[in-house]
Steps between C-alpha positions, in 0.01 A plus 500: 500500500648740731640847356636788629388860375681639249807241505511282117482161502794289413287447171513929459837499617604277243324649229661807635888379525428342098412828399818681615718259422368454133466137569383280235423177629469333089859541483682188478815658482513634844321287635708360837550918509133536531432204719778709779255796425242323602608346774653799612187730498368259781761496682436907458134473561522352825853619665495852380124604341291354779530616843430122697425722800207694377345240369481305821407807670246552251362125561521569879286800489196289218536250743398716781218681293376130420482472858372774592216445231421089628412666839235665363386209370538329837092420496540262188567150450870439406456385124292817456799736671754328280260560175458908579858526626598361194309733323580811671880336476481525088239788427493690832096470496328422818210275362376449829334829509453557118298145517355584844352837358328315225351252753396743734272655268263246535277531783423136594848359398565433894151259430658318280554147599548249192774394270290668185421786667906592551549345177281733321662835752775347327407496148353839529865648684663334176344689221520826751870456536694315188518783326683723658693205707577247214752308756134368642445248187631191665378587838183454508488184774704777695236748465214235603716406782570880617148555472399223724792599737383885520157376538587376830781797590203783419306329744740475792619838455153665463481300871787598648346815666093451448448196778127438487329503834293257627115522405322187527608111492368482179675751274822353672414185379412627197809672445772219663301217269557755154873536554530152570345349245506764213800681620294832490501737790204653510620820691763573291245487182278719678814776656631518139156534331367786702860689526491503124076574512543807674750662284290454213214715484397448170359155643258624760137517441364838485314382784810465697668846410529823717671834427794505662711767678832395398593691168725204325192199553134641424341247643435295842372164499149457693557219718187549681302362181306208604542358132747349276843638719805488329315372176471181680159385272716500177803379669273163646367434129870501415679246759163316669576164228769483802382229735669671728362871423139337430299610815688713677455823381409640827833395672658668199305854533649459863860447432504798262320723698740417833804615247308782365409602866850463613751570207314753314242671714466564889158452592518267815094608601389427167696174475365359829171555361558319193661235637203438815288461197702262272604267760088500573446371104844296531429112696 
């Protein structure tokens, strides 16, 4: 229902009109007098009361925020646009990124592949979020479907601007045959998991620490560690019941350390090294 701020309703407005007029609609006796009344506070309501032009100005101007909001959502499939814009429409929330923050917090969510994997992300989004957004109770094929659908926006967008070069005929294939058959982009899991691994200090080995100069992060990450980089060991146990993770850890230490190299740090002598030596161990 669409309402204008701080104009009654013809419900108010009636209720209003009654009340001045000491009408009491259980009178029999006047009632063809009351029935005018009546009739006349619509008339009132919508000839006098309610100004016809602001309120198609005002639907003008939500119709150009609605808009304005759908090209943000450009990226999405068109049921999932019309679900948010709906939402943002009614409650003025923008779910995408509420639900997108939740999502983002887990660290292999890009890995995820299956129908119960995103139906469990799902799940988990639900008991995060129905509190303080009841409006989600009957929604929750919508939220499976936005999760699916942001599943495969995260991924273009992490893309967009991180091409991955060239290394060898193999990790290509390795990489083309994952996002074709598991719809999984193996760069983009690997750009958003080291982004996110190097502002979080807490995770690094003590191994992998050094003072830092900067005052505001105490730490540097030691790329130069010939062990366990970018907690790779614990993050293999976690995803290698992939068949398409399963042996290729290697390729995956690569990856990450290209982005590292070339997003985080600037180390182009050290990262010619590295990668002489990988692409020796890689066939």
């Amino acid at each position: 229902m669409y309402e204008v701020h701080g104009m009654l309703t013809i419900e108010e407005y009636i209720a209003k009109r009654k009340k001045e007029d000491k009408l009491n609609e259980f009178d029999v006796e006047k009632r063809i007098d009351n029935i005018k009344l009546c009739v006349d506070y619509i008339f009132e309501y919508f000839n006098n009361y309610l100004d016809i032009t602001e309120v198609e100005n005002q639907t003008i101007l939500n119709n150009e925020r609605l808009d304005a909001f759908r090209k943000q959502l450009r990226e999405y499939d068109k049921d999932i646009q019309d679900w948010l814009v709906n939402i943002y429409d009614e409650y003025g929330k923008y779910m995408h990124r509420i639900i997108g923050k939740i999502l983002d917090e887990n660290d292999i969510f890009l890995l995820y592949s299956t129908e119960s994997e995103f139906r469990s992300a799902s799940y988990e989004c639900y008991s995060k979020l129905i509190k303080k957004y009841p409006f989600l109770k009957d929604q929750t094929e919508m939220l499976f479907l936005f999760i699916k659908d942001y599943h495969r926006v995260k991924s273009i967008s992490a893309m967009k601007y991180n091409e991955l070069p060239f290394f060898t005929q193999s990790i290509s294939d390795w990489i083309e045959k994952t996002q074709a058959k598991y719809n999984v982009s193996i760069p983009a899991f690997a750009y958003t998991y080291v982004i996110k691994f190097s502002d979080d200090y807490k995770k690094w080995p003590a191994t992998h620490k050094k003072k830092s100069d900067n005052p505001y992060f105490p730490y540097d990450y030691d790329y130069k560690q010939k062990k366990n980089l970018f907690n790779l060991d614990s993050l293999y146990t976690r995803v290698s019941n992939k068949a398409f993770i399963r042996g290729h850890k290697q390729e995956l230490e690569l990856i990450m350390m290209y982005y590292w190299m070339h997003d985080i740090e600037t180390d182009d002598e050290y990262w010619n090294e590295y990668l002489e030596k990988a692409l020796t161990i890689i066939k």
